[in-house]
C-alpha positions in Angstrom: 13.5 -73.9 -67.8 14.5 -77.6 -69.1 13.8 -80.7 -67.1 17.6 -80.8 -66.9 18.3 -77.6 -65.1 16.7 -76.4 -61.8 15.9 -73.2 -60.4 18.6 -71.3 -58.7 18.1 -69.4 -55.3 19.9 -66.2 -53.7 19.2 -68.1 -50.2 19.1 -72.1 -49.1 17.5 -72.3 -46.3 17.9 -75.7 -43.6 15.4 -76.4 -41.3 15.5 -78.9 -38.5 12.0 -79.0 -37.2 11.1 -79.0 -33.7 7.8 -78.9 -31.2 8.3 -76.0 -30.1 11.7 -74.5 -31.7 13.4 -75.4 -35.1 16.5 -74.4 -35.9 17.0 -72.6 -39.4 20.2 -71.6 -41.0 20.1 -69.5 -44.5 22.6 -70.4 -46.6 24.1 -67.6 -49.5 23.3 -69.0 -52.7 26.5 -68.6 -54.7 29.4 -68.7 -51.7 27.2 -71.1 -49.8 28.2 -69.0 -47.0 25.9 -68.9 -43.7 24.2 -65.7 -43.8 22.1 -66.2 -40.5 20.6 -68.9 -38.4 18.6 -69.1 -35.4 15.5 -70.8 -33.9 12.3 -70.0 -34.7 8.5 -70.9 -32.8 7.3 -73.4 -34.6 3.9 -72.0 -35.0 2.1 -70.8 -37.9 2.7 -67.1 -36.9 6.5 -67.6 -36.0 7.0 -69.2 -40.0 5.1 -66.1 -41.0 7.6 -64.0 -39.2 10.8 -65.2 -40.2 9.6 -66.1 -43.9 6.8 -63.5 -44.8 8.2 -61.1 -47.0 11.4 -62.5 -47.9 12.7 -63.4 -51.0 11.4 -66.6 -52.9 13.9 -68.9 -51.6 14.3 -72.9 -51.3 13.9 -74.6 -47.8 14.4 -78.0 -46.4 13.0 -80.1 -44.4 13.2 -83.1 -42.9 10.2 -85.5 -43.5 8.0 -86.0 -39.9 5.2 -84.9 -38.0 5.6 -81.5 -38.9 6.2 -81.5 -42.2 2.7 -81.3 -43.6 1.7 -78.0 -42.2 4.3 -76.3 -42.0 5.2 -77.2 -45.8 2.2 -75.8 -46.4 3.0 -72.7 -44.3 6.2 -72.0 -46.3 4.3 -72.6 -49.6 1.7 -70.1 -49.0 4.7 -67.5 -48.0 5.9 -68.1 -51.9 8.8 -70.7 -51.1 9.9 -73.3 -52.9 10.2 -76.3 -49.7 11.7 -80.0 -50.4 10.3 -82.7 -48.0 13.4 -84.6 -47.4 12.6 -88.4 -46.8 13.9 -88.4 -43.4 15.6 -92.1 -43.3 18.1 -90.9 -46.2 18.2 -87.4 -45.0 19.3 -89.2 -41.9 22.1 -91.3 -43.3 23.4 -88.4 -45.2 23.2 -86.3 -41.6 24.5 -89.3 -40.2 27.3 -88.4 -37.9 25.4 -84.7 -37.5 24.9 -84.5 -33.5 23.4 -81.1 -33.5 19.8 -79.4 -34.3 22.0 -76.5 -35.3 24.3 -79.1 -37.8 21.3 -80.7 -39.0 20.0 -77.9 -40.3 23.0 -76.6 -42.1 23.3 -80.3 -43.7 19.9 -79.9 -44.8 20.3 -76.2 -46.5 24.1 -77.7 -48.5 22.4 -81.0 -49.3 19.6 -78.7 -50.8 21.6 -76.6 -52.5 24.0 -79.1 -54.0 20.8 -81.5 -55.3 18.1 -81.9 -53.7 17.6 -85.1 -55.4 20.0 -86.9 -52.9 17.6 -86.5 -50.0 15.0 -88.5 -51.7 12.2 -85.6 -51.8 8.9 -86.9 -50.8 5.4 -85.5 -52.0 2.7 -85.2 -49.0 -0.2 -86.2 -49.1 -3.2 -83.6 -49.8 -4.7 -81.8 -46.3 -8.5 -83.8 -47.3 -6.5 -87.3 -47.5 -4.6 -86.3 -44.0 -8.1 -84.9 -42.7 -10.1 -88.4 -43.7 -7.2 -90.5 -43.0 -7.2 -88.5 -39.2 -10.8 -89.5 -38.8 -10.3 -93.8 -40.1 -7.4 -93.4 -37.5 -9.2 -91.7 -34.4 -12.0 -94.2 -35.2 -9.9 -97.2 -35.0 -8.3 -96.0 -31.9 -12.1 -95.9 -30.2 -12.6 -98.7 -31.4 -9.7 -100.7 -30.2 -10.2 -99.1 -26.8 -13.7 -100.3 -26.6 -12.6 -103.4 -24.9 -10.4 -102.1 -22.2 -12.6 -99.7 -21.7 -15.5 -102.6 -20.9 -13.4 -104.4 -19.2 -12.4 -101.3 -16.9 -15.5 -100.3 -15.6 -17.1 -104.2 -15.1 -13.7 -104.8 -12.8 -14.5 -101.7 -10.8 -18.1 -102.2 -10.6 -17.1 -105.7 -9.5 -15.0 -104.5 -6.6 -18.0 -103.5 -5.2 -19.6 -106.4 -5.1 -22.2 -106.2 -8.4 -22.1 -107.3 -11.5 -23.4 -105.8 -14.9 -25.0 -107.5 -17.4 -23.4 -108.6 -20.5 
């Protein structure tokens, strides 16, 4: 395949990405019909059980939280997935009041060109991992202080005092 074309799908798939629930609506590729939608658990085993064993297809998703793992999840099912960045994939949505909308917007913008929703690359799972561990230390770190300060005010409304 040239750099010019891009891999066609029989299904499109939308997915607006939720705690607990995402919405998901499967678009057909040629008609660009809706062929089914839903919510799914966003869990590990709910993505294995609405995507394992399907058809290679391509699904969006909106840039967030989220994203990372269950990109990954989708991935490792055989799916081609497209990170949309989610400040343009909100300004294309914009207008879209609906989890259930959302997710259609995503699977048609997808299907048209994916290239208008500003695709974004994650970063790897060890650069999240050690990036997760700079963060939680700088968190302890910053609440150091407060912490201090806590327990010398408490100790004080007793009447003692610790040493510096």
């Amino acid at each position: 395949m040239d750099k010019n074309s891009r891999e066609r799908f029989e299904t499109y798939c939308g997915m607006d990405l939720g705690d607990k629930k995402s919405q998901v609506v499967l678009l057909e590729g040629d008609s660009a019909e809706v062929v089914e939608e839903g919510k799914i658990a966003t869990t590990q085993r709910g993505l294995e059980r609405s995507f394992g064993g399907r058809e290679r297809m391509m699904v969006i998703i909106e840039a967030g939280t989220l994203s990372p793992w269950v990109m990954e999840c989708l991935q490792g099912l055989g799916h081609e997935v497209v990170v949309a960045e989610a400040t343009r994939a909100g300004r294309l949505m914009k207008g879209h009041k609906t989890d259930r909308e959302d997710a259609e917007a995503l699977a048609r913008w997808g299907r048209s060109d994916p290239k208008l929703l500003r695709p974004i690359q994650h970063r790897s799972r060890e650069a999240r991992e050690a990036l997760a561990v700079i963060r939680s230390r700088d968190a302890a770190v910053a609440a150091r202080p407060a912490l201090i300060n806590h327990v010398c005010g408490s100790v004080k409304l007793a009447g003692y005092r610790l040493p510096s």
